[in-house]
C-alpha positions in Angstrom: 44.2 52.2 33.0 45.0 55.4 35.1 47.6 54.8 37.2 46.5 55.8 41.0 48.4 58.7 42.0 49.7 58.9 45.3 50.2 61.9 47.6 53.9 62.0 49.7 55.5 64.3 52.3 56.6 67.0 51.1 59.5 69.0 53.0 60.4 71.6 50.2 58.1 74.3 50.1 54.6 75.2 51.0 51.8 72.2 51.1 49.0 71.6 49.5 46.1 68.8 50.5 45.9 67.9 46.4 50.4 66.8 46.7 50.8 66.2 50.4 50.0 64.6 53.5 49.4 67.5 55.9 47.2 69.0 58.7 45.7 72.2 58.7 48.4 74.6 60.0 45.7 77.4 61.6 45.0 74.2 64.3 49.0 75.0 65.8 48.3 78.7 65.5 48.0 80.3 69.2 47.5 83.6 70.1 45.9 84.5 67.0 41.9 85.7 66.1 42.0 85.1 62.5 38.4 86.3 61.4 38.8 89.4 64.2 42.1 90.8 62.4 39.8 91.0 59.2 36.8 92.4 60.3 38.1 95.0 63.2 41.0 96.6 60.6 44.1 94.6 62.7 47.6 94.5 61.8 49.2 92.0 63.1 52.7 89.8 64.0 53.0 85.6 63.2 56.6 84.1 63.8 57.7 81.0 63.8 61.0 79.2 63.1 61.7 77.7 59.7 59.9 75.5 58.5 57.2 74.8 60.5 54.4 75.7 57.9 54.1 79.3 57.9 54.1 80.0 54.4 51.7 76.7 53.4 49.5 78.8 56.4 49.1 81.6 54.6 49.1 80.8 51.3 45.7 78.2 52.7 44.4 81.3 54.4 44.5 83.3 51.0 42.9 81.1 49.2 39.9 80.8 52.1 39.9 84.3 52.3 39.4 84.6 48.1 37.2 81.4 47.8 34.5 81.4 51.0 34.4 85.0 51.4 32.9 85.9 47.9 29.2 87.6 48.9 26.7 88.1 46.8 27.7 92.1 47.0 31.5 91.8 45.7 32.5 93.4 49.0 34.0 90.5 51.0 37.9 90.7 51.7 40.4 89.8 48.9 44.0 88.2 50.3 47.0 88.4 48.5 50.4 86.6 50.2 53.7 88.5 49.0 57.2 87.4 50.1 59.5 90.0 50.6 62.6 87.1 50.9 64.6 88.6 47.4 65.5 91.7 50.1 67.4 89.8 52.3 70.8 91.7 53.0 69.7 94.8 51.3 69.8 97.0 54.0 69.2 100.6 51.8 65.6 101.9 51.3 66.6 103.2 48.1 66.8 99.4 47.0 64.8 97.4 49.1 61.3 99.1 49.0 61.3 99.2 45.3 62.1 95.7 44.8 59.1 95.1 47.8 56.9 96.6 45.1 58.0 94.6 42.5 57.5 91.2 44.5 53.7 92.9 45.0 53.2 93.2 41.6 54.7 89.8 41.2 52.7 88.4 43.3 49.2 89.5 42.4 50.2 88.6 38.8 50.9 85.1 39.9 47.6 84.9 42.4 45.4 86.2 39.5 44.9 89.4 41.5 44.2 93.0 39.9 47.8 94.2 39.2 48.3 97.2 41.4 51.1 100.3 39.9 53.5 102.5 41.8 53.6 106.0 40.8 56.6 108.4 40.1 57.3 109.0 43.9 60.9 108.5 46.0 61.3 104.9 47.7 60.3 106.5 51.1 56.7 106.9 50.1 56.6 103.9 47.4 55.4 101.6 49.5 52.3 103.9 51.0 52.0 105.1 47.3 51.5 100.8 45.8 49.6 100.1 48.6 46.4 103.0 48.3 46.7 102.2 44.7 45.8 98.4 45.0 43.4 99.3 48.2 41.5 101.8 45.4 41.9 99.0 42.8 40.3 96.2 44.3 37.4 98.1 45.8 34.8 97.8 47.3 36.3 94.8 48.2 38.6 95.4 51.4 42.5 94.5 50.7 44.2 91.9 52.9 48.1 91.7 53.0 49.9 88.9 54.2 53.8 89.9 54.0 55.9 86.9 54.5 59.9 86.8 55.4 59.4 90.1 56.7 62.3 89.5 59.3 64.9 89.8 56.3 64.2 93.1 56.2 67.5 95.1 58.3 68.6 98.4 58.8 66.8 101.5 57.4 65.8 99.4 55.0 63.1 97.8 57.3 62.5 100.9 59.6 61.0 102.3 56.1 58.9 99.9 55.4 57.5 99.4 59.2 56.6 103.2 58.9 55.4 103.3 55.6 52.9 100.9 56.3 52.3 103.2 60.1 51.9 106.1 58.0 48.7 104.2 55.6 47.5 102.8 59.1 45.2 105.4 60.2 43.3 105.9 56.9 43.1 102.1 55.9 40.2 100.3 54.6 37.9 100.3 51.3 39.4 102.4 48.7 42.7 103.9 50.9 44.3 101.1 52.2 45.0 97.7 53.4 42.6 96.9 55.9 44.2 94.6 57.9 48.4 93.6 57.4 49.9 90.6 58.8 53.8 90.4 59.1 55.7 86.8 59.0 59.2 85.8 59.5 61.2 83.9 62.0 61.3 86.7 64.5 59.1 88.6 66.7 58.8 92.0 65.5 60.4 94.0 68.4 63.6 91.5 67.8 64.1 92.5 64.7 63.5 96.2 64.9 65.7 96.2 68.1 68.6 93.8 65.8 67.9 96.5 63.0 68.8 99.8 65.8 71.9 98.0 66.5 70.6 96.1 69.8 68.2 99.3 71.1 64.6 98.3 72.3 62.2 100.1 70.4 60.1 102.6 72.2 56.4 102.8 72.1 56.5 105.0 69.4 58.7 103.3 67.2 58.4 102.4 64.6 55.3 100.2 64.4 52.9 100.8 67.4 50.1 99.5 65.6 50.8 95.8 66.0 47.4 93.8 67.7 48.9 90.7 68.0 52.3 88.1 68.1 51.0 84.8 67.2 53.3 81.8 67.3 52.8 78.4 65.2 53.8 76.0 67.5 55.4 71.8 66.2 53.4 69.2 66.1 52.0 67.1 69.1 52.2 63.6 69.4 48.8 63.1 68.4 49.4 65.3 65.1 52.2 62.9 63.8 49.9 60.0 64.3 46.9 61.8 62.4 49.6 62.7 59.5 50.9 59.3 59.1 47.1 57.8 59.5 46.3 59.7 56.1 48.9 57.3 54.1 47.1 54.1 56.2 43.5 55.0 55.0 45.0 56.2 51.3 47.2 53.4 50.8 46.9 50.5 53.4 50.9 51.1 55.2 50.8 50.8 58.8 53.5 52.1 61.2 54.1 50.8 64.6 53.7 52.6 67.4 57.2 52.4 68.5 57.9 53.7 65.3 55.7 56.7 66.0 57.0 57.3 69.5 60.5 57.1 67.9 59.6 59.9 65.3 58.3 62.5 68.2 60.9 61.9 70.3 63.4 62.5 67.6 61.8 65.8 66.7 59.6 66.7 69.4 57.1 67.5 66.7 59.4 70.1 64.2 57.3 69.7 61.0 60.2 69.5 58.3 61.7 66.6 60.9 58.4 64.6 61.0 58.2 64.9 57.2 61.6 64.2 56.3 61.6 60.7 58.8 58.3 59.8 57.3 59.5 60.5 53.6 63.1 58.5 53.5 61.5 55.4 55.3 58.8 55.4 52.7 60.7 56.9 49.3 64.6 55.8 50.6 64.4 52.6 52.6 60.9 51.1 51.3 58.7 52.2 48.1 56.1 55.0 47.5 53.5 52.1 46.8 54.9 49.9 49.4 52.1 48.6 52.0 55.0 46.8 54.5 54.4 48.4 58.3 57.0 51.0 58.8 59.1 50.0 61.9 61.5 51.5 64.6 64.2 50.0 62.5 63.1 52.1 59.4 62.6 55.3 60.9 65.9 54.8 62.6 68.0 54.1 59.7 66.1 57.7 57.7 67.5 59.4 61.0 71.0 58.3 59.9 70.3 59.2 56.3 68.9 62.2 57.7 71.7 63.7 59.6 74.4 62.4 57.0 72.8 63.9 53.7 73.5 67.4 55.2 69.9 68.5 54.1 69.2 72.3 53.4 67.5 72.6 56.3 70.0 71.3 58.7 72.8 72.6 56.7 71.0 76.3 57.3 70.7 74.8 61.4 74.4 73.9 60.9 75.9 77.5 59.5 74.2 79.5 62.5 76.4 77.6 64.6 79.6 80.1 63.0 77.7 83.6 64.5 79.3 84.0 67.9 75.6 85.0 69.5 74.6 81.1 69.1 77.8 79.8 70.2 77.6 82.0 73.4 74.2 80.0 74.4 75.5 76.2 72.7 78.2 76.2 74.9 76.7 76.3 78.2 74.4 74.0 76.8 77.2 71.5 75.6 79.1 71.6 79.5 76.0 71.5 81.3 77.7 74.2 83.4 74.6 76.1 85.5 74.3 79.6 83.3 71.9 81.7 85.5 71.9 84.2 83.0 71.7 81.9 79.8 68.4 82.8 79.4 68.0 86.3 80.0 69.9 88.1 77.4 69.8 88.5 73.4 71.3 85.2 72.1 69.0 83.4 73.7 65.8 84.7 72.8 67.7 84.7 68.9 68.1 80.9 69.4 64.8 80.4 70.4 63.1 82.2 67.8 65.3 80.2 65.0 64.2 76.9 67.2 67.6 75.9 68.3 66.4 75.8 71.5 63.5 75.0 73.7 63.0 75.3 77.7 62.2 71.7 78.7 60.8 71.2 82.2 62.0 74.2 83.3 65.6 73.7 81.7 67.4 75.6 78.6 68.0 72.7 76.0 68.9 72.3 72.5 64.7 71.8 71.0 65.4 67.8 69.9 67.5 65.4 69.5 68.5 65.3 65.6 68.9 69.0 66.0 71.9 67.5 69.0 73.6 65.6 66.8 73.6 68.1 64.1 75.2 70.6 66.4 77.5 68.8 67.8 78.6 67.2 64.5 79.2 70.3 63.0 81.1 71.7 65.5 83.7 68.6 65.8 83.5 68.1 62.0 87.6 69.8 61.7 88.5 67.8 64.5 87.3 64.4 63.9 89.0 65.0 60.1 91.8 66.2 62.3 91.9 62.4 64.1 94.0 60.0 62.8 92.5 56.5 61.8 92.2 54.1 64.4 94.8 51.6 64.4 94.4 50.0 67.6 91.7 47.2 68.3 88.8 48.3 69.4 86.1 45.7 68.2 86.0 42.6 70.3 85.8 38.7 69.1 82.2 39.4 68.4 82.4 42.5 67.1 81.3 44.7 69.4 82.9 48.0 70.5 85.6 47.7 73.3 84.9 50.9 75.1 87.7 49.8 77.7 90.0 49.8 74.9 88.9 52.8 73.2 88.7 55.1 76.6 92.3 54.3 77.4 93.5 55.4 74.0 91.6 58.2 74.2 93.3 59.0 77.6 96.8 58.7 75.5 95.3 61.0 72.9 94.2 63.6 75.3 97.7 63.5 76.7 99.4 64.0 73.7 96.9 66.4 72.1 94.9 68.1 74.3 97.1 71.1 75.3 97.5 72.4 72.1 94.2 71.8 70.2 92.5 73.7 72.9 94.0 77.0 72.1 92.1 76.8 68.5 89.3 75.8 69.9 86.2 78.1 69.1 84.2 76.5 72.5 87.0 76.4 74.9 85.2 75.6 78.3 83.3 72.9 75.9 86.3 71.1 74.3 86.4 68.1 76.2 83.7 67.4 75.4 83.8 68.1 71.7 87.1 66.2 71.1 85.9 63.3 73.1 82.7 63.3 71.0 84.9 64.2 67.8 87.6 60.6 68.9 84.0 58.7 69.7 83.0 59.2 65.9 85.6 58.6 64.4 86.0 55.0 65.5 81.7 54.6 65.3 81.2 56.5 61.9 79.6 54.1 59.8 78.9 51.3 62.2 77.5 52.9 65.2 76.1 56.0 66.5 75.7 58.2 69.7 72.6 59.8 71.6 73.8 63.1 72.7 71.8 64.5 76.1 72.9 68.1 77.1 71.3 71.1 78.8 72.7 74.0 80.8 71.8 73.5 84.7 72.4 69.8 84.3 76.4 69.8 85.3 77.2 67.1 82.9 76.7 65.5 78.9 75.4 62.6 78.9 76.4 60.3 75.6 75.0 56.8 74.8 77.1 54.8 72.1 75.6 52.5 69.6 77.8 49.7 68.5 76.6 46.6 66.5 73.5 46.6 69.2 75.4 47.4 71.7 75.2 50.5 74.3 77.7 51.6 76.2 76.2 55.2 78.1 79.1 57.9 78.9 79.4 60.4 81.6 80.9 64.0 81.2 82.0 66.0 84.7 84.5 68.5 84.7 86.9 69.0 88.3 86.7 72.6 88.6 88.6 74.7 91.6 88.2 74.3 94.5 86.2 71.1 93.8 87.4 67.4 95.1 87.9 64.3 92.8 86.4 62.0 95.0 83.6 64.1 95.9 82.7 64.6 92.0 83.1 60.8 91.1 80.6 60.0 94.1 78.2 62.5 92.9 79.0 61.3 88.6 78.5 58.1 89.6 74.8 58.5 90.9 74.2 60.6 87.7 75.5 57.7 85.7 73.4 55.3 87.2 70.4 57.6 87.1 71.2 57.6 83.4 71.0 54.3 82.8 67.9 53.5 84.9 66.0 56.1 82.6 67.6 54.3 79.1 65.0 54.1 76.7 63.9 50.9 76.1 63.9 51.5 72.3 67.8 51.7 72.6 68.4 48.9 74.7 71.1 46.2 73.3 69.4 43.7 70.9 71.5 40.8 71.7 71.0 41.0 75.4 74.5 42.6 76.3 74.2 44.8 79.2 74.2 48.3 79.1 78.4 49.2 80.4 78.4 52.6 82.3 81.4 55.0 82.1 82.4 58.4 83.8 85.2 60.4 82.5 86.2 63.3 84.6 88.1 65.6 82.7 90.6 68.0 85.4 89.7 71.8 84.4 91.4 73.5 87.3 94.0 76.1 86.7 96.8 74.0 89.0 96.2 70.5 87.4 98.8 67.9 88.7 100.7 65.6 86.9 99.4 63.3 84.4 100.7 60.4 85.6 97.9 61.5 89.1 95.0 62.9 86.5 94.9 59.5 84.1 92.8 57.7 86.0 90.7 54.2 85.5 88.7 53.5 88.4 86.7 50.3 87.7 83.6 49.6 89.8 80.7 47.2 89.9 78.4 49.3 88.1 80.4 52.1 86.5 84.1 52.3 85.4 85.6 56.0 86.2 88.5 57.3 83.7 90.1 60.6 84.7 91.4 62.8 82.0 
């Protein structure tokens, strides 16, 4: 007997309905007139970041284009999808537009396409010189490109390329050229033509005036993780709950790979393939944790932007909360939110979800929690939850002692605080805990939530500038606090009915600090405790 053969997530390459749960990616296309860019001649722009299904997009539209459009005439559209990713770094046209040819000969070899060839011409007219050849080739059926990873591409490497494909433009169609072109990456196309002139906008003229349209492919909504998950209920009978579901959007606020990856480690990891037991809160939350400590590619790749000193420029604000009226406006910003770091959330520049949160600011206080020595002190109480009194006043003696010095390595300085009090949190929680990180520029605090054998414990961050008063500060960090806890989800309230302890550390960033026997401070209250630091 056949055994049934069950389709799974997949979050390593392209999709296909046949392998993988999935929704049709053209539904979170927006700004795009698919059928319009074939039949009025269009060139045109998608970007999105990684991972969010622009490759399984195209490669679906290919094979729609190839399979409905076959009239009875031979003269309906044939799609080919090439990836131009083997250029990346090659910043010389001499190099790079050859090796584009290749990858279309590739290609159409490997999508059982009529094999185009490049004639004996000099890399600045290769490209033109492939592309009428397959145009001729394929006729009378029109030629449809889909180039993907084009934002690779740098230098005069990709200005080549943009204006070879400008220079076929005006006598495309039938026979001559490539009716209609559509370019993919990461990036809109005037940010990587600007990145590839060394930070100059590119003029109407230049290099690639012919562009119709910038589509985006946007995450999923709530309602699209629901319908994914509800293919795997009517295929194999496994329920989730709907906390579980809210749990998995409000993780990723819809990034496909994140949806995926959640659904695939509490099914494959934590459960069985051809288990039919409901998928809970519990499960979802413990693939989070596997998640975030497996280092996956794709957050290892999230993780080693964090070293270009254009993305720290915009996570730093970010991580103090310090108001940034400019954060948005210039260069790194737009960068980050093209790569899907970020997001603007009710009006507010934030980092685009929470797992992405905790892999930011994991990496970045990686060296320094290594850097902290072992806890020696007690920090657990009779039943085994986390003494945060206990811990908070060590970590006063710690910044004491430390503080001063590890600051002047410090890649984030106006954010170190806050990274080496996150860095001391983990440290003591790493294994048996974990923290909810809240941060966004304009907000004039972090907010931190610590997990400890079912236990919360939420965590304030203000820093006393100049010119600013201690009292007036705590009064105002204290409301916040409170504000904070009202809003706790109730997903993350304590399981065994402990309440929620509330905790303000004010950290003294003013140039003329006093002593530390006046800046260590521990204020308790009957709602929140204040520590000064």
């Amino acid at each position: 007997m056949t055994k049934r053969r069950i389709r799974f997530f997949n979050t390593t390459g392209p999709c296909n309905p046949e392998d993988h749960y999935m929704l049709p990616p053209e539904e979170r296309l927006v700004g795009a007139q698919l059928d319009r860019y074939i039949g009025d001649k269009l060139y045109w722009v998608l970007h999105a970041p990684r991972q969010t299904g622009k490759t399984t997009f195209l490669q679906s539209w290919m094979r729609e284009i190839n399979a409905v459009h076959e009239g009875a005439d031979g003269t309906e559209p044939i799609a080919c999808y090439v990836s131009v990713e083997g250029c990346q770094g090659v910043s010389e046209p001499e190099r790079a537009i050859p090796a584009i040819c290749a990858s279309i000969r590739e290609y159409a070899a490997q999508f059982n396409m009529p094999v185009p060839q490049v004639d004996d011409v000099p890399p600045l007219s290769m490209l033109n010189n492939i592309l009428s050849n397959w145009a001729k080739l394929v006729a009378p059926k029109p030629l449809v490109v889909l180039f993907d990873e084009t934002d690779v591409l740098t230098g005069e490497a990709l200005i080549s390329f943009l204006r070879q494909l400008r220079s076929g433009f005006a006598s495309r169609g039938v026979g001559t050229f490539p009716v209609s072109i559509a370019l993919v990456g990461m990036r809109d196309l005037k940010d990587y033509i600007t990145a590839a002139k060394g930070g100059v906008v590119p003029n109407p003229g230049s290099p690639f005036n012919i562009k119709e349209d910038s589509a985006v492919l946007t995450n999923f909504q709530k309602d699209d993780i629901a319908k994914l998950f509800a293919q795997r209920t009517t295929e194999t009978g496994q329920q989730i709950t709907a906390e579980a579901l809210d749990y998995v959007y409000n993780q990723s606020r819809g990034q496909p790979w994140i949806v995926g990856s959640l659904f695939k480690r509490a099914i494959l990891r934590i459960l069985d393939r051809e288990s039919t037991e409901m998928v809970t809160l519990d499960h979802i939350q413990e693939a989070r944790k596997q998640i975030i400590e497996a280092r996956e590619t794709h957050l290892d790749a999230l993780a080693y932007r964090l070293e270009d000193p254009q993305i720290r420029s915009v996570m730093e604000p970010l991580l103090t909360g310090e108001p940034n009226p400019r954060l948005a406006a210039g260069e790194p910003f737009r960068l980050c939110l093209d790569l899907g770091l970020v997001t603007i959330e009710n009006g507010v520049p934030v980092v685009a979800n929470p797992i992405y949160r905790e892999v930011i600011a994991r990496q970045i206080t990686y060296s320094t929690q290594l850097a902290i020595p072992a806890p020696e002190w007690k920090w657990a109480k009779p039943d085994g939850t986390l003494d945060m009194d206990a811990l908070l006043k060590e970590f006063q003696g710690f910044w004491q002692s430390n503080s001063e010095v590890w600051e002047q390595s410090s890649d984030y300085p106006e954010a170190f605080p806050h990274l080496l009090l996150m860095a001391f949190l983990q440290r003591v929680t790493n294994g048996s805990g974990r923290i909810e990180r809240e941060y966004a520029a304009g907000r004039g605090r972090m907010d931190l939530a610590v997990e400890y054998q079912g236990s919360w414990n939420i965590i304030e961050i203000k820093l006393l500038r100049q010119g600013k008063r201690f009292e007036n500060l705590m009064a105002e960090g204290i409301r916040q606090t409170l504000g904070y806890r009202d809003s706790f989800s109730p997903a993350l309230r304590s399981r065994n009915g402990a309440p929620v302890g509330c905790y303000l550390i004010i950290f003294d960033r003013r140039a003329e600090k006093p002593a530390w026997g006046e800046r260590l401070k521990w204020i308790e209250g009957d709602d929140v405790t204040v520590v000064g630091c």
